[in-house]
N, C-alpha and C positions, 0 to 999 in steps of 0.2 A: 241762702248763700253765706249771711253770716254764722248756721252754727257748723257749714263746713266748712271757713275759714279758721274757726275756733278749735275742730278738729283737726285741721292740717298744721295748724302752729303747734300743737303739743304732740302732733308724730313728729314734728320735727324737734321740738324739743329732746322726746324720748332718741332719736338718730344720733342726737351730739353728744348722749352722756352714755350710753348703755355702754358697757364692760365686755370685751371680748370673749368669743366662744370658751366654754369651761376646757378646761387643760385635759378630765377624766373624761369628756363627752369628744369623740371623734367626728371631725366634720362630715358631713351627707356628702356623700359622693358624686352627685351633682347636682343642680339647681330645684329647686322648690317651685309648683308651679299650682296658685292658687285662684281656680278656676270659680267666678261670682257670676249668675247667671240673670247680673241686671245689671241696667245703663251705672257707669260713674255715678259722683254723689248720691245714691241712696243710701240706707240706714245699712244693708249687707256690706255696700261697697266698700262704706266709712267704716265698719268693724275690721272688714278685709284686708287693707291699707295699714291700719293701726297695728294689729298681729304680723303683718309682716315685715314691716319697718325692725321692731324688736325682733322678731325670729330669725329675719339675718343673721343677726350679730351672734346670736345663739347656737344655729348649728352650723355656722361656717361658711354657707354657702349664699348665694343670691336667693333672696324669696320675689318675686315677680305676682302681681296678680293681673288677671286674664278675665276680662269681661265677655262672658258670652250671653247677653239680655237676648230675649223671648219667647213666647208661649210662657207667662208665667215661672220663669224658672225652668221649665221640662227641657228645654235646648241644651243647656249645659249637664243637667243631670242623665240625659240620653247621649250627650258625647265622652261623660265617663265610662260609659258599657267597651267603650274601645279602648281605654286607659291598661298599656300591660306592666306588667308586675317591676319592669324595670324602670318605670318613670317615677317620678317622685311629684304626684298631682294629690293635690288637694280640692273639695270644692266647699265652698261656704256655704248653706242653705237653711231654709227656715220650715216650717210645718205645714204650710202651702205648697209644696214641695216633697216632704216625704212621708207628709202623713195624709194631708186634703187630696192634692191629685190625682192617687191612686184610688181612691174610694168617687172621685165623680166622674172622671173618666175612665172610660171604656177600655181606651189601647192609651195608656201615659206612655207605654214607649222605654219602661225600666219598670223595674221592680223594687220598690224602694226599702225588701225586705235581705234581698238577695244579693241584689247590686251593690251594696255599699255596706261597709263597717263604718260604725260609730268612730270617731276619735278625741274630741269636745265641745262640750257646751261651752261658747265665750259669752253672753248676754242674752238679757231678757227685755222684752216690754211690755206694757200695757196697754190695755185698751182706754180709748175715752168716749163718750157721749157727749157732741157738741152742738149749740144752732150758733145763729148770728148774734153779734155783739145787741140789734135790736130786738132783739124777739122778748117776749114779757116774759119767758121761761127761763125761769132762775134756777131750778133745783128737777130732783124727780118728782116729787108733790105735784110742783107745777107743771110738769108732762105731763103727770094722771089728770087732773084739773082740766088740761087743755084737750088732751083727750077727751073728756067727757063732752066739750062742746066743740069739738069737731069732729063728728062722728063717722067713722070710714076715710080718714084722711093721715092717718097712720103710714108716714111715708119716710123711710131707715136711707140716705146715700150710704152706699159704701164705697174702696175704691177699686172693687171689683166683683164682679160673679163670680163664687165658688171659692173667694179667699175668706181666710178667719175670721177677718171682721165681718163678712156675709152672714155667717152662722152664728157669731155673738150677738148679731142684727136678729134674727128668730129667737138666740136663748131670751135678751131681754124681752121680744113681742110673748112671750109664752109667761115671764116673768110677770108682766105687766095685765096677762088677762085677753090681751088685742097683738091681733097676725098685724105684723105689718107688712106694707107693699116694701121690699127691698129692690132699693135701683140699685143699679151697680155704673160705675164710671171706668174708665180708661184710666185707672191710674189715678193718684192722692189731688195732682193739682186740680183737674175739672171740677174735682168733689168741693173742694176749699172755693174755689171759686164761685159755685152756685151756693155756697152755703152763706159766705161771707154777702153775698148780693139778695137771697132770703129767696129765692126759688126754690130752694131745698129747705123746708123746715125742719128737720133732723138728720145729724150726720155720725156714722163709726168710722175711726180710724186707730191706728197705733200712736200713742201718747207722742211718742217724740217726733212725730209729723205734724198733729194738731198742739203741740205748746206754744209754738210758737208767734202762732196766729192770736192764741189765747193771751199770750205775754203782750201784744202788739194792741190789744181790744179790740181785733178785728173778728173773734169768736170768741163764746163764753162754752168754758167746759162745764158739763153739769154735774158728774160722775166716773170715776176708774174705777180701773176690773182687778183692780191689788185686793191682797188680804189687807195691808196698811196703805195709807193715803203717802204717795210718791213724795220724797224730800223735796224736789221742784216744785210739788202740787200741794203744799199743804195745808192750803185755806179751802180745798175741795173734798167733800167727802166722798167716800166710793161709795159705790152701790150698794153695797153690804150694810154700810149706816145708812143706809136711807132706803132699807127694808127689803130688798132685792137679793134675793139667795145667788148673787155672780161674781164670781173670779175666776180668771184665766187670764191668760197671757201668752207672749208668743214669743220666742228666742231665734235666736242665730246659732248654729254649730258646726265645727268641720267634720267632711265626710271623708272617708279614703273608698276608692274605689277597692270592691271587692280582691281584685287579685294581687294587693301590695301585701308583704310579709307581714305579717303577727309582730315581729320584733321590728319593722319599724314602724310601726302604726302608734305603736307602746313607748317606744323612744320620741315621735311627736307630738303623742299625746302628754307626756312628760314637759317635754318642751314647750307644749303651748298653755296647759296648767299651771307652769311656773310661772310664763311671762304675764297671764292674768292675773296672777297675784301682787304681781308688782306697783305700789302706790301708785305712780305715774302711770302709768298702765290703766290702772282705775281710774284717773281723772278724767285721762282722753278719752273714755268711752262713758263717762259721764257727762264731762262739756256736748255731747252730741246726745243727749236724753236717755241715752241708755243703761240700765243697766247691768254692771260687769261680773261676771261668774268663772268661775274656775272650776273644771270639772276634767278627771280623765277620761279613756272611754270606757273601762264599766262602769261607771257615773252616769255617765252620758248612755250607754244604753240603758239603765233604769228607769235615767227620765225619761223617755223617748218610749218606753213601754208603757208608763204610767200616763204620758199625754194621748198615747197612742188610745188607752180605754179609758180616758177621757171624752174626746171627741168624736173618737168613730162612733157613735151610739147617737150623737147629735148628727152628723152630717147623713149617716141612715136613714134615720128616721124623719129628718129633713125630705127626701124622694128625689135631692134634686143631683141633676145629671148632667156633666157639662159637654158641651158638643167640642168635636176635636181641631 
């Protein structure tokens, strides 16, 4: 609650100062409508909010965002398939979404190659490895260690089957030498919950869900999935220093639905490029653990190719299939 209080004070900050639509940019012809396909306060939502507070003020018109949570994200990204060319729809989404879903199930219900143009990447996160604040496991040494005398007991929460931290749950077991059993939870809080009470003796999630817990000493992070150890996190070393060939990470980006114009996809992708650049801009999506990126969409489709043959080759080879 408090680092979405801390987010909602600096979109409101950014609402009382930001500068009227540009004089040479013509206002959107009507309303902006940025479709997030999970509950209020999440890490998508709070980006969601943030970008549209500023892009108001920018192309003239009202930004609104539309929560449509479930199935993972797929609900929202399958009611873009009916989005026509005259609406002005956005959706916010992450790689569990347009990259994981399509490779574990069967029928996702969209095509995530088809359906949707790139328009930008606004933020990234990272992964962490956490237990409880009592556990004797202070580092990755000490997981190997602890491993060696608990032998078959290699057991990964995560806060879901078939999302990124599932599969960064196998890259570290593969890293490590030892499959672990991955549980998967209903979502970040049950996972924090048995982790914090030591049911769970190891846990993944995305950094800016478990810092806080960390900050609180209610969990100790052991390792991140950065090339450099996170400005927030910098008494913890990643993985990488402490011998573990892993880095990845996971982002937010806006999608347009396949059938909106070339020329305005490029004027919002514009638009929302710039507002990420914005100091203020960066803080509020910092105060919230994330961090903030600016990208057009041929940016954004590059990375999105490069994640794409990143991870398909781990979720393959993984076998695992999700039921619909």
């Amino acid at each position: 609650m408090l680092k979405w209080m801390t987010g909602a004070a600096v979109a409101a900050a950014l609402a009382g100062t930001v500068p009227p639509v540009c004089a040479q940019q013509a206002p959107l012809e009507s309303p902006l409508t940025i479709v997030v396909g999970y509950a209020p306060g999440g890490s998508s939502d709070r980006i969601a909010r943030l970008v549209a507070t500023r892009l108001t003020e920018r192309v003239g018109v009202p930004v609104v965002v539309e929560n449509k949570s479930g199935a993972g994200g797929r609900i929202a990204a399958q009611g873009m398939r009916a989005v026509s060319a005259e609406q002005n729809v956005l959706m916010l989404a992450n790689p569990a979404v347009m990259v994981v879903a399509p490779l574990v199930y069967a029928k996702a219900g969209y095509d995530a190659q088809r359906d949707f143009k790139p328009v930008s990447l606004v933020s990234r996160y990272k992964f962490a490895l956490a237990v409880s604040a009592d556990s004797p496991i202070r580092d990755v040494d000490g997981l190997r260690q602890w491993l060696k005398s608990h032998p078959r007991q290699f057991s990964l929460g995560v806060p879901a089957t078939g999302s990124l931290p599932h599969f960064f749950a196998l890259m570290l077991g593969r890293e490590l030498g030892d499959a672990p059993e991955v549980v998967g939870y209903r979502g970040s809080s049950p996972l924090i919950t048995e982790l914090i009470g030591g049911v769970l003796p190891q846990g993944i999630d995305s950094l800016d869900t478990l810092l806080p817990q960390h900050r609180s000493g209610k969990l100790r992070i052991l390792a991140t999935s950065g090339e450099q150890r996170p400005a927030e996190l910098n008494d913890v070393p990643t993985f990488r220093e402490q011998g573990l060939d892993l880095v990845a990470d996971g982002w937010n980006a806006f999608f347009a639905p396949a059938s909106m114009p070339q020329a305005r996809i490029d004027r919002l992708s514009a638009d929302i490029a710039a507002v990420m650049k914005e100091p203020a801009m960066q803080e509020a999506v910092r105060a919230v653990y994330l961090e903030p990126v600016s990208m057009d969409a041929g940016e954004t489709a590059r990375e999105l190719a490069a994640y794409r043959k990143q991870w398909e080759p781990v979720v393959r080879e993984s076998g695992f299939k999700a039921e619909q």
